[in-house]
N, C-alpha and C positions, 0 to 999 in steps of 0.2 A: 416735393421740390418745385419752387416757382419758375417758372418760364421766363425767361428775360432775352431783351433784343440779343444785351450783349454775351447772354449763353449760346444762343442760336449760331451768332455769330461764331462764335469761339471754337463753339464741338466742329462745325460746319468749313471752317477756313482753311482744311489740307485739302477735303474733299471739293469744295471749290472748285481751288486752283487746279486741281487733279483732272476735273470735265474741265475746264478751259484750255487746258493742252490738247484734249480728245477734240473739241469743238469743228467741226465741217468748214470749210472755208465761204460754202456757201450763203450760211448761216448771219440773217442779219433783221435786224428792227425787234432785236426780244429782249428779254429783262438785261439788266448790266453785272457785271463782275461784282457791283456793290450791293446789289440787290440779290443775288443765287445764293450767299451766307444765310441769311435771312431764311427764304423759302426752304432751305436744304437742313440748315438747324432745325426746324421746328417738324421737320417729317421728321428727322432721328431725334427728337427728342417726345414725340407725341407718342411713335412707334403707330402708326395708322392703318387702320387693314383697306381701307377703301377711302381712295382720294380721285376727288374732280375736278377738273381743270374745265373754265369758258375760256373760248381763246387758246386757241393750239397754234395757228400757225406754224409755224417749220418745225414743231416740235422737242425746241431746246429745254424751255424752260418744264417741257414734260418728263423729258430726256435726265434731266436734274432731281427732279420727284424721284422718276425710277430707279435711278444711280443709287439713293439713300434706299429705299424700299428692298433692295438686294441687299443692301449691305446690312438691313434691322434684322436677316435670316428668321424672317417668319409670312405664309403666308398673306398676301397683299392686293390688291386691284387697285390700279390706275385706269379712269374713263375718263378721254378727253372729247369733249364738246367744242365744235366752231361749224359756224355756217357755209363756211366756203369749203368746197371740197378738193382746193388747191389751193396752194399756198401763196397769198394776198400779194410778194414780194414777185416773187418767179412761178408763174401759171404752170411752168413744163413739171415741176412738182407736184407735188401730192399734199397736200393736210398733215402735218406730224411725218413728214418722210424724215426727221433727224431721228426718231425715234427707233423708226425700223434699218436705219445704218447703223445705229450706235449700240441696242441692244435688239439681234434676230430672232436671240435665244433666251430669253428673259423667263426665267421663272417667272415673273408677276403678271397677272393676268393682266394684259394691254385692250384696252377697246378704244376707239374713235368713235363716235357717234356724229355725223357730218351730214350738214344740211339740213338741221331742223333745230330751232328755238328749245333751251334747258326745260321751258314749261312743257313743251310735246313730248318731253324723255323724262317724265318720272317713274315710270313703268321700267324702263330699258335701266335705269341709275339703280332704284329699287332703296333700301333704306339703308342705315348703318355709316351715313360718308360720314367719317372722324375728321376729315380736312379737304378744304373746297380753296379752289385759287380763283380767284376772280379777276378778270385779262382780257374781256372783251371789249365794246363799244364804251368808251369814256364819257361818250356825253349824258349828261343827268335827264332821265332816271334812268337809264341804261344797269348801270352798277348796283342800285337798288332790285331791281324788277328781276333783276339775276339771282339777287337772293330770296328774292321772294318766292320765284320758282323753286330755288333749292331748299327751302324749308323744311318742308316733307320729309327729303331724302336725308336732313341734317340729325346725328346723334345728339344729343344732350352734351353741351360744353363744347362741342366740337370748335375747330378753330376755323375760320376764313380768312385766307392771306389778300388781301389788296393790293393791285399792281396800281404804278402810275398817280400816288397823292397828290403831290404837287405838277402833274402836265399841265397844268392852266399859268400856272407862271411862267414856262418860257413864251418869249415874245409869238413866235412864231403860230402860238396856238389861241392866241387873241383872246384870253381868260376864258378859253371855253375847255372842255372836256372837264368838268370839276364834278362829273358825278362819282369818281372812286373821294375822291376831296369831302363833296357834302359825307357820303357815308360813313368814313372813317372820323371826322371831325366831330361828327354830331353821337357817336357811339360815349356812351358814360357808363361804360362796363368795361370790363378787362382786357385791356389791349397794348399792343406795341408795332414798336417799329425800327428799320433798319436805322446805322447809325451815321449815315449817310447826312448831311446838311443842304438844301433840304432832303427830306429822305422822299422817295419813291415806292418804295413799299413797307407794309405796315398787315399786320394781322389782329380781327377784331376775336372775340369768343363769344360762342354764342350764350345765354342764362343757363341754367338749370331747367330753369321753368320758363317757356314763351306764357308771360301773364298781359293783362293790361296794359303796363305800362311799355313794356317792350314792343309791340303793337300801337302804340298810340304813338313812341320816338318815331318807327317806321316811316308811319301816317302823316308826321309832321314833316319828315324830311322828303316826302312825296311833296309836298305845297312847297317845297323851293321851286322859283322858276324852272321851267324844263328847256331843253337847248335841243330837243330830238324829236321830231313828230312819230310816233307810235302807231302800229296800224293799233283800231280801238279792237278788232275781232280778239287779236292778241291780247290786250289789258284783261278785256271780258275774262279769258280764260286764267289769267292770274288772281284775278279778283274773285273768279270761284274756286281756285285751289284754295287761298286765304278760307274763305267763307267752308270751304269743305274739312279744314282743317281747325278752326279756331270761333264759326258760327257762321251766321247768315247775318247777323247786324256787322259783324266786321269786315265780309264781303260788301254788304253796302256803302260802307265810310271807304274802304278802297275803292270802291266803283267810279261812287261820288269824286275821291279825289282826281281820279286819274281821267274822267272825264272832263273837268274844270282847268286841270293844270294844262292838258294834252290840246285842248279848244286856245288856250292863251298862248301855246309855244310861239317862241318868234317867228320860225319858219312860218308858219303859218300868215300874220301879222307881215309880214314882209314880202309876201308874193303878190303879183299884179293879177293873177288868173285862179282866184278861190271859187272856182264855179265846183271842180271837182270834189272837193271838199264839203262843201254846204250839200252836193248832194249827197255823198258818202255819209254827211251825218244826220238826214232826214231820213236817208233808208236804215239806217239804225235805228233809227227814234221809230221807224214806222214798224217797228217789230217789237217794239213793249211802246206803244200808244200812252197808255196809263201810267207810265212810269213817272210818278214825280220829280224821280232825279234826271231822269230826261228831256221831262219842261221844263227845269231849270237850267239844264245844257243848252237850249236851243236859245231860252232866252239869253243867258251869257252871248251866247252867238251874235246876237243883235249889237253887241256891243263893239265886236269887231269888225262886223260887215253890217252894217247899218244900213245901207242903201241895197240889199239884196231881199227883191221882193219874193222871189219863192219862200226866203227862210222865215219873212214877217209870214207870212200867209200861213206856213205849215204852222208858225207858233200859233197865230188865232184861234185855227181852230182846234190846238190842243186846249187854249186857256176857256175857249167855249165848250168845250168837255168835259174841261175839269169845273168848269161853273163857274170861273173866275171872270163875268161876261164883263165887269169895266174894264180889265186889262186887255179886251179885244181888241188887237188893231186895227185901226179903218181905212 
């Protein structure tokens, strides 16, 4: 049986409306009435033993996952992922506190995992997620970098729901947060979306097989501008799950990217006090010296801060290392 928006929709639309009459009054800034069809369809029609949510916050839209996962009568795990360990709207909360009002007693095995980045929990997720929600930070690569940590943990086919397509087109968000937007736009595999105009969320699948070419879409949609400065420590460690996972030349082509795109972000570009920076990315460079794609980081550098003589200097005398003595600056 094929999957479609408007099945999701369809099987999913008592049970909906069912959690919106349950819904906490506290409850607020999570997915909409038009968008819980969608998500809630496709747990009960996937039938998932292990789903991951980035982005819990008040824990509705987790709260919705579980509601169907009871109702598939088999067992299931829900593990919810977010950084903050209260809840971003009302601090006097807790991370997913709808979760533990609405079901105390839940057969399905409930986790939180709070306070630490998807890449630092693939150990704690462990393999097998059938369906991953992605809900966290919108700005590109945000959305990406989230799946890229989940990879690992992903089944074969497995599905990933995207929150938030279109947030770059209300006014208010000044065409920014478009990394759930790049991802699902640039995907030329199996996918849908809610039937909402424009819609807000959308679910991609993942191949059968992670080959080349799925890897190289990733890679390409990594070089769209980025809108989020990245600590690099972080990128490092997602570019060695790729490389641990798919090679060490595909670890380098992510490295490479994410140094280049992460060095151009506007933040960066737009601040009046890039001291801390320039030196945040010499002490990087000064811990693989040798690194090709690190002199070619440093020199992109120049391009931005041009008139910062620490960062000519550190680049000289990598380019006198690497033998390249006319490109020495003087």
């Amino acid at each position: 049986m094929a999957i479609t928006s408007e099945l999701c929709e369809f099987v999913a639309k008592t049970a909906s409306q069912a959690m919106l009459e349950k819904k906490p009054l506290w409850v607020s800034g999570n997915i909409s009435e038009f968008d819980q069809p969608l998500l809630m369809g496709l747990t009960k029609l996937t039938h998932p033993k292990k789903v991951v949510e980035i982005g819990v916050a008040s824990g509705w839209s987790g709260s919705l996952i579980i509601d169907i996962l009871e109702a598939n009568r088999q067992p299931a795990e829900y593990i919810g992922i977010d950084l903050s360990l209260t809840y971003y709207i009302d601090h006097s909360r807790k991370t997913g506190a709808a979760i533990s009002e609405l079901f105390p007693n839940s057969p399905i095995n409930t986790k939180l995992l709070l306070g630490s980045f998807t890449i630092d929990l693939q150990k704690e997720i462990g393999k097998g997620v059938d369906l991953a929600f992605i809900d966290g930070d919108h700005m590109h690569p945000w959305a990406i970098l989230n799946l890229l940590s989940l990879m690992p943990t992903l089944s074969p086919s497995a599905y990933v729901v995207i929150h938030d397509l279109n947030l770059s087109t209300y006014e208010r968000h000044n065409q920014t947060n478009r990394g759930p937007k790049y991802l699902y736009e640039c995907w030329p595999f199996e996918k849908l979306h809610s039937s909402q105009n424009l819609p807000m969320i959308g679910a991609v699948k993942i191949p059968q097989r992670i080959d080349e070419e799925f890897l190289t879409l990733l890679l390409n949609t990594i070089y769209t501008p980025w809108e989020a400065k990245i600590d690099p420590s972080l990128l490092m460690k997602i570019a060695s799950s790729v490389g641990h996972e798919y090679g060490s030349s595909w670890e380098k082509k992510f490295q490479r990217a994410f140094d280049q795109m992460n060095l151009t972000t506007t933040n960066f570009t737009k601040s009046n006090d890039h001291q801390d920076f320039v030196d945040e990315l010499i002490h990087i460079v000064s811990r693989h010296p040798d690194s090709p794609a690190h002199l070619e980081m440093l020199h992109s550098a120049t391009f931005v801060f041009p008139k910062s003589a620490k960062l000519l200097y550190n680049l000289s005398v990598l380019q006198y290392r690497a033998g390249n003595i006319e490109e020495v600056s003087t």
